[in-house]
VOPA-86437 format. One record per atom (N, C-alpha, C, O): residue number from 1; residue in three letters; atom name; z, y, x. Coordinates in nm, 4 decimals, decimal comma. Layout:
BEGIN
{ketor NUM ALA CA {Z Y X}}
...
// end
This chain:
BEGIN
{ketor 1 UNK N {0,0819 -1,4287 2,2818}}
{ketor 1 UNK CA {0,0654 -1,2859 2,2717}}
{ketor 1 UNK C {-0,0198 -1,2541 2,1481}}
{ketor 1 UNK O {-0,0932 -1,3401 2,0993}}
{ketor 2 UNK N {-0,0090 -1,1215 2,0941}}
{ketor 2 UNK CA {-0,0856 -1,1323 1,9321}}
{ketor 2 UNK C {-0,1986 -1,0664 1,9814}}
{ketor 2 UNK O {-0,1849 -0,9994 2,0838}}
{ketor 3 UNK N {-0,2829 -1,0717 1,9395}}
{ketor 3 UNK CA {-0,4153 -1,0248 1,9699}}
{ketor 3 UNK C {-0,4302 -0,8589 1,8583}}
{ketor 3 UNK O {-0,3482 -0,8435 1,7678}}
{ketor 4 UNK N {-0,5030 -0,7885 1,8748}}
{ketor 4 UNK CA {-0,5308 -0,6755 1,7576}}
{ketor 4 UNK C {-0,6020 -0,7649 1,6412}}
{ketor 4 UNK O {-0,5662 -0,7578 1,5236}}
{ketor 5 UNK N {-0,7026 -0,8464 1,6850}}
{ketor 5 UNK CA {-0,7454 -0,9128 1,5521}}
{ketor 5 UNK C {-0,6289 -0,9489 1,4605}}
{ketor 5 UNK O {-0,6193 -0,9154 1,3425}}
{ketor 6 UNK N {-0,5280 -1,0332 1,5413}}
{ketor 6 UNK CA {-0,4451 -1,0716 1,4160}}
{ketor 6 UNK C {-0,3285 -1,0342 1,3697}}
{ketor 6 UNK O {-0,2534 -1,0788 1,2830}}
{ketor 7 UNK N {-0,3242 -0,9018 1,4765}}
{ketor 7 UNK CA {-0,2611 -0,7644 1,3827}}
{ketor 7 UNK C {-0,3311 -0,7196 1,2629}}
{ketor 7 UNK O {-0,2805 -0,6997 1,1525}}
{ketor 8 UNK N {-0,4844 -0,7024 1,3055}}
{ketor 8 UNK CA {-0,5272 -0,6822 1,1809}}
{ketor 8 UNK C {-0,5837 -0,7460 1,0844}}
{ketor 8 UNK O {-0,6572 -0,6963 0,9989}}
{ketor 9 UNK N {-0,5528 -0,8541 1,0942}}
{ketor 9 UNK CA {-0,5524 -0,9733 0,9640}}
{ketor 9 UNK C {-0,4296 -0,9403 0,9000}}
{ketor 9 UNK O {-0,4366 -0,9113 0,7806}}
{ketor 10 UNK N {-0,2915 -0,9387 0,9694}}
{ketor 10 UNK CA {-0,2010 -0,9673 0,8858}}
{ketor 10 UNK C {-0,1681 -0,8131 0,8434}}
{ketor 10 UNK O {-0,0891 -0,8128 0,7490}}
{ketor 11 UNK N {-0,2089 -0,6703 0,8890}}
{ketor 11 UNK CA {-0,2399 -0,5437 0,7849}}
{ketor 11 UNK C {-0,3096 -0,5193 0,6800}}
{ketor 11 UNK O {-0,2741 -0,4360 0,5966}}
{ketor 12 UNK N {-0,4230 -0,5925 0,6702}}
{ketor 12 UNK CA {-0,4734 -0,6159 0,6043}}
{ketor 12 UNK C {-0,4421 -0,6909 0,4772}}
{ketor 12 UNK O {-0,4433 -0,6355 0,3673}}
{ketor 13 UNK N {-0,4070 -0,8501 0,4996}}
{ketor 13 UNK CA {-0,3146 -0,8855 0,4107}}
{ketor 13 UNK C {-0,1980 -0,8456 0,3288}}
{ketor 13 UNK O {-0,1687 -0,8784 0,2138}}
{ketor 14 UNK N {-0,1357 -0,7649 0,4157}}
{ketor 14 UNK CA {-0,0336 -0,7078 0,3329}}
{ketor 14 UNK C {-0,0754 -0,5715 0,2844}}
{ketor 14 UNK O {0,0271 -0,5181 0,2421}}
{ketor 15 UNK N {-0,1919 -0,4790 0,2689}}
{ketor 15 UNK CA {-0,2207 -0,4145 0,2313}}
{ketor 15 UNK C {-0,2687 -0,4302 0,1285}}
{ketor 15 UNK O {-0,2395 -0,3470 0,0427}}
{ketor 16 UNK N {-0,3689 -0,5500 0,0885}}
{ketor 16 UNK CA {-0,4303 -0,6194 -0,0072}}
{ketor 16 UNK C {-0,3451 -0,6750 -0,1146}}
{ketor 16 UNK O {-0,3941 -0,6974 -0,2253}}
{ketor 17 UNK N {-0,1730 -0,7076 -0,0791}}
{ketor 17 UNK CA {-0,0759 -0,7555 -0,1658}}
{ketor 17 UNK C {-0,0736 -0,6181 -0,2039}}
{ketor 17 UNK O {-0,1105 -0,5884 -0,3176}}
{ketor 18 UNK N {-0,0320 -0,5227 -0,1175}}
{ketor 18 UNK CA {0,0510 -0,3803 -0,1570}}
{ketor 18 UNK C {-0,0194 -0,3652 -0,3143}}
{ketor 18 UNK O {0,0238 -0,3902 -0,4269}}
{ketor 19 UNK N {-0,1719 -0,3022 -0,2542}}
{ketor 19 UNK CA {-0,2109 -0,2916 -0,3661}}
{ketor 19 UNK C {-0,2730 -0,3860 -0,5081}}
{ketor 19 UNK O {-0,3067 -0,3546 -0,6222}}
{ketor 20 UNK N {-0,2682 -0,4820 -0,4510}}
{ketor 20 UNK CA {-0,2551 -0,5544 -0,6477}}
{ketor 20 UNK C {-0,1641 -0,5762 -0,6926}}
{ketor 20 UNK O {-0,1524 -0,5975 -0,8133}}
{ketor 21 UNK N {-0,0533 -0,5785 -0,5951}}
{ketor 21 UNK CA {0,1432 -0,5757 -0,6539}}
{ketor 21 UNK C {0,1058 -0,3934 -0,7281}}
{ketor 21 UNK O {0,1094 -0,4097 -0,8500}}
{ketor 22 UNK N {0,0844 -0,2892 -0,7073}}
{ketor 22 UNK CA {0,0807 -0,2044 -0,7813}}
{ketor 22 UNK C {0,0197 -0,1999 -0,9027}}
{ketor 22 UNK O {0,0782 -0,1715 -1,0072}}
{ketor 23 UNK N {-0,1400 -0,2373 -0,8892}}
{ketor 23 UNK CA {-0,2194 -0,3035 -0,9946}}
{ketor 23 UNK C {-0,1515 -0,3712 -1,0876}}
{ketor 23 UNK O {-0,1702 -0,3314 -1,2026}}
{ketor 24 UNK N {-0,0704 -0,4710 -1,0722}}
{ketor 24 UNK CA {-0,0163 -0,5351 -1,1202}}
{ketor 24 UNK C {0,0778 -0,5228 -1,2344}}
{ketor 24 UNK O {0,0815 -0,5802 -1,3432}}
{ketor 25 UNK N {0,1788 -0,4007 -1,1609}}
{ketor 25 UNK CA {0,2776 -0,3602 -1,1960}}
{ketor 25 UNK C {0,2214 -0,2851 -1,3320}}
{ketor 25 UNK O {0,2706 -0,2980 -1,4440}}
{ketor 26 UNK N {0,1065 -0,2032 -1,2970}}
{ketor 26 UNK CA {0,0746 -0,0939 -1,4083}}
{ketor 26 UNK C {-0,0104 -0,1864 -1,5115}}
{ketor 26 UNK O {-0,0263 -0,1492 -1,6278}}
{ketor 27 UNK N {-0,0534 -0,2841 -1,4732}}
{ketor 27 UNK CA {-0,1326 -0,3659 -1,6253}}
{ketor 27 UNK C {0,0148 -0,4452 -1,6994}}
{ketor 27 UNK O {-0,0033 -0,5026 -1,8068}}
{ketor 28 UNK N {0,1343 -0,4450 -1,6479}}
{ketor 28 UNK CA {0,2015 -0,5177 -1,6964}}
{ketor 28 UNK C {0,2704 -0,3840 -1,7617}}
{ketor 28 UNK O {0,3499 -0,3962 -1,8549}}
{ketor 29 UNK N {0,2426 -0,2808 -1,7184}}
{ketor 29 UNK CA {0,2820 -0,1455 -1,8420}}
{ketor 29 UNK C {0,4695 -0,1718 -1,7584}}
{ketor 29 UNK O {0,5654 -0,2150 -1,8224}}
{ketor 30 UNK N {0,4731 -0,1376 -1,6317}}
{ketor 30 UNK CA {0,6692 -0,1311 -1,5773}}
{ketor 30 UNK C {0,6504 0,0147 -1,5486}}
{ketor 30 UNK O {0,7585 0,0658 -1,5195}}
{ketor 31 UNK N {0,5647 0,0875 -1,5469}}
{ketor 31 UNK CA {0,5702 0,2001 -1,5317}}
{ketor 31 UNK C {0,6055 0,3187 -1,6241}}
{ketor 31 UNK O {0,5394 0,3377 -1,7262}}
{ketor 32 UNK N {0,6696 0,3684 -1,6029}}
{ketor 32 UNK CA {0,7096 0,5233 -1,6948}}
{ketor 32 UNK C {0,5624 0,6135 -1,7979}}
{ketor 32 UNK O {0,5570 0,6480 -1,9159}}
{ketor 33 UNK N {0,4699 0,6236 -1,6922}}
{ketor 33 UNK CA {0,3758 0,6911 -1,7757}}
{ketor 33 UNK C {0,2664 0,6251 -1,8763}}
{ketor 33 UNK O {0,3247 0,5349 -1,9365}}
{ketor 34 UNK N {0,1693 0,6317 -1,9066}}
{ketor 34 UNK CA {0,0925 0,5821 -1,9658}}
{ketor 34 UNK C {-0,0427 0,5608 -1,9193}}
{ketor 34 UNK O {-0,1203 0,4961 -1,9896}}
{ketor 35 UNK N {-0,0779 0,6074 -1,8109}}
{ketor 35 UNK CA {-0,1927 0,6145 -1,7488}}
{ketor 35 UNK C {-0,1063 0,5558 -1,5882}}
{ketor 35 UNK O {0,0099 0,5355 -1,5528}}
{ketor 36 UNK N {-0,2017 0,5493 -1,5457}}
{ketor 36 UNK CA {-0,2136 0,5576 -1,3718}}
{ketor 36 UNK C {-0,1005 0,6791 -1,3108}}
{ketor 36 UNK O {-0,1236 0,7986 -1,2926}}
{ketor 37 UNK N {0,0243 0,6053 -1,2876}}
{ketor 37 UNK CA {0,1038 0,7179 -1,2365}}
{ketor 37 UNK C {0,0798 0,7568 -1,0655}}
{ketor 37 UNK O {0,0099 0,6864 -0,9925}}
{ketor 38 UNK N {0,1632 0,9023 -1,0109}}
{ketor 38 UNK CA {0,1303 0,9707 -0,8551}}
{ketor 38 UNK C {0,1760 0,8583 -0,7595}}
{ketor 38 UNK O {0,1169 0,8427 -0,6527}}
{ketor 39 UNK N {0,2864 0,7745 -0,7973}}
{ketor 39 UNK CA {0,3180 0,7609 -0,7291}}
{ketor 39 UNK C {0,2595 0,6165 -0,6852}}
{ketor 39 UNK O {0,2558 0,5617 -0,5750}}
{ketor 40 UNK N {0,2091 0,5701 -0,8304}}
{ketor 40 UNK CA {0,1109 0,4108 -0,7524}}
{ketor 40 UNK C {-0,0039 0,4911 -0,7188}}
{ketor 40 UNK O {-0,0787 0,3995 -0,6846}}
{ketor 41 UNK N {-0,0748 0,6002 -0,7032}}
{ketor 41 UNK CA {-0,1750 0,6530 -0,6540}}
{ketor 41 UNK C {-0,1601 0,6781 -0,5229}}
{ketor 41 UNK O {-0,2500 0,6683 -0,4393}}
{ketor 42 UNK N {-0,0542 0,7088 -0,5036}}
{ketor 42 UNK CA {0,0034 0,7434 -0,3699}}
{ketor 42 UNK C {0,0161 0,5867 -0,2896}}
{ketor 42 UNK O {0,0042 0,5963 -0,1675}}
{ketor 43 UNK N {0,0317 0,4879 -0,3263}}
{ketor 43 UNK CA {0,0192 0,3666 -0,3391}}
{ketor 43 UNK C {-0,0887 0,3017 -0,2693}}
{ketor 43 UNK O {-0,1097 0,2459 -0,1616}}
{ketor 44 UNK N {-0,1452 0,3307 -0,3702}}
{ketor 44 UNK CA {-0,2905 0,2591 -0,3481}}
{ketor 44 UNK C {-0,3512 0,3031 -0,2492}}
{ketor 44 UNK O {-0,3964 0,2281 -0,1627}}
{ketor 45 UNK N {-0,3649 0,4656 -0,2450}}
{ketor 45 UNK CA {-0,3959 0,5522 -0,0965}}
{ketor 45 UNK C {-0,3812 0,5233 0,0148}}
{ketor 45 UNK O {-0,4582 0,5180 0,1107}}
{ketor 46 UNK N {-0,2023 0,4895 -0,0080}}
{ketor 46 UNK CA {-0,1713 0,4021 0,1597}}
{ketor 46 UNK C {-0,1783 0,2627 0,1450}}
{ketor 46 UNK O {-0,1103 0,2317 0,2428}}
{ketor 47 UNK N {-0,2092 0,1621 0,0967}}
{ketor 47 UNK CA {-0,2582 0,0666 0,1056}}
{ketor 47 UNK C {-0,4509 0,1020 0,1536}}
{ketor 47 UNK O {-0,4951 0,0525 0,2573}}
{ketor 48 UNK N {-0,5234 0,1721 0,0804}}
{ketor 48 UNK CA {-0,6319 0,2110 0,1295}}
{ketor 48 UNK C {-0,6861 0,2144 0,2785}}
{ketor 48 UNK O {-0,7794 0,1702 0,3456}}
{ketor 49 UNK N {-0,5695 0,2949 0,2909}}
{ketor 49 UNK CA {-0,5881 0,3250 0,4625}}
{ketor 49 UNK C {-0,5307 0,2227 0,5362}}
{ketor 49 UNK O {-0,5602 0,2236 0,6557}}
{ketor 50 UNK N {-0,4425 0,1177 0,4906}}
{ketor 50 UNK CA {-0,3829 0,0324 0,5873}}
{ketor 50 UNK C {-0,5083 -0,0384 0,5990}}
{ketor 50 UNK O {-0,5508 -0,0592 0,7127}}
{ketor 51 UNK N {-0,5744 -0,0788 0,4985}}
{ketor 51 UNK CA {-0,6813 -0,1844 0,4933}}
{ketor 51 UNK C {-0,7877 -0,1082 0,5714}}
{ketor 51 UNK O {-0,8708 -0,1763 0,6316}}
{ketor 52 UNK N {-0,7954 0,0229 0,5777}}
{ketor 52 UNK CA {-0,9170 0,0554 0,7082}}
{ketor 52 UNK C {-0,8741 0,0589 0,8398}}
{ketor 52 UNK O {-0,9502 0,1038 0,9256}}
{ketor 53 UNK N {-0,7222 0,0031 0,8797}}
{ketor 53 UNK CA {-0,7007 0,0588 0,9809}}
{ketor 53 UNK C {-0,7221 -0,0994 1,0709}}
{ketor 53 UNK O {-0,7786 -0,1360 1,1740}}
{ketor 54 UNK N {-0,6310 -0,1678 0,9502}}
{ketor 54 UNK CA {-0,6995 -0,3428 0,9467}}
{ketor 54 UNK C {-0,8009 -0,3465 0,9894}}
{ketor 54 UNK O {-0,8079 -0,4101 1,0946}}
{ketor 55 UNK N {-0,8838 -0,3073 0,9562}}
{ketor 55 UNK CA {-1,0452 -0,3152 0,9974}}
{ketor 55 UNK C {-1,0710 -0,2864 1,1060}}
{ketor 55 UNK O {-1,1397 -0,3717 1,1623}}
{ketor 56 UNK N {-1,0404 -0,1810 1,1784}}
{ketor 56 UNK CA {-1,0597 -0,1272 1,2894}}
{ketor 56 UNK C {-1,0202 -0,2426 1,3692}}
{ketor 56 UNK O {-1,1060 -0,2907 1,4433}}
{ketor 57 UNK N {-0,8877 -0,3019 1,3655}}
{ketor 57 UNK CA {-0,8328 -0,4016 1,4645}}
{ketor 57 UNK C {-0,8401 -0,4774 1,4752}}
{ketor 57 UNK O {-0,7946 -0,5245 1,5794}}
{ketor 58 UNK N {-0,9148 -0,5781 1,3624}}
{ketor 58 UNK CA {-0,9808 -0,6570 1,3502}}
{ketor 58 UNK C {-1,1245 -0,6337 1,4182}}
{ketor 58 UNK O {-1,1381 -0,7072 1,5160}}
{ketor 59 UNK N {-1,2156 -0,5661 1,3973}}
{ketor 59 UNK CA {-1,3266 -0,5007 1,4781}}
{ketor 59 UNK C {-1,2826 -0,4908 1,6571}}
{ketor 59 UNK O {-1,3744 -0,5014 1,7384}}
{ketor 60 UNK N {-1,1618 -0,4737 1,6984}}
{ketor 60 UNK CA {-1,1616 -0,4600 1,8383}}
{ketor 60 UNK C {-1,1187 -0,5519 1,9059}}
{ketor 60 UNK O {-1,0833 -0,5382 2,0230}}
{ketor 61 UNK N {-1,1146 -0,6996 1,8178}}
{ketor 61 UNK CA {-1,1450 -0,8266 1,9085}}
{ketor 61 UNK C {-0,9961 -0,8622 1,9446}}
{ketor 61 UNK O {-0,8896 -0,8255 1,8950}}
{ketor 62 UNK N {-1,0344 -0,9685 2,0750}}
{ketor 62 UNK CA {-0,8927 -1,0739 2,0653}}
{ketor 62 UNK C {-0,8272 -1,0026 2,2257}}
{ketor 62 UNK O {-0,7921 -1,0664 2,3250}}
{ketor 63 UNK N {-0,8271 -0,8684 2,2081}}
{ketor 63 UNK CA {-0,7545 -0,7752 2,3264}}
{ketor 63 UNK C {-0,6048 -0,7879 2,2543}}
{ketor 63 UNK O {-0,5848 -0,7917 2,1329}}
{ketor 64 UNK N {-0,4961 -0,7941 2,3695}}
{ketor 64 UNK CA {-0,3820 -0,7948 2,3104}}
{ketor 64 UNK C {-0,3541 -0,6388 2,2693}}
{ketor 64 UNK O {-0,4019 -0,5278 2,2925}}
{ketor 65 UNK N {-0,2612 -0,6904 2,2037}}
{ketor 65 UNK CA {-0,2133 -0,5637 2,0796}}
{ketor 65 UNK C {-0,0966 -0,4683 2,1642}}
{ketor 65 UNK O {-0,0431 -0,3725 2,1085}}
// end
């Protein structure tokens, strides 16, 4: 059975890819604009919040999910 902790390990993880795969993308200049475009902002935002939500479920221990 998965526990919330390691729900929120593996949200976390993939939140942490999300956003340096965006990072990524924009230092390698694949993006249209020239600065920091809406839509990797929009990006990063929801990666932001996945990684706090990670946290939370990680914080509420080895209760199943």
């Amino acid at each position: 059975m998965v526990t919330k902790r390691q729900l929120g390990i593996a949200v976390i993880s993939l939140s942490v890819l999300g956003a340096l795969g965006i990072v990524a993308v924009h230092v390698l200049g694949l993006g249209q604009w020239s600065g920091f475009g809406p839509l990797q902002r929009i990006g990063v935002g929801l990666a932001s919040g996945g990684f706090l939500v990670g946290c939370v479920l990680v914080w509420l221990g080895d209760r199943p999910a």
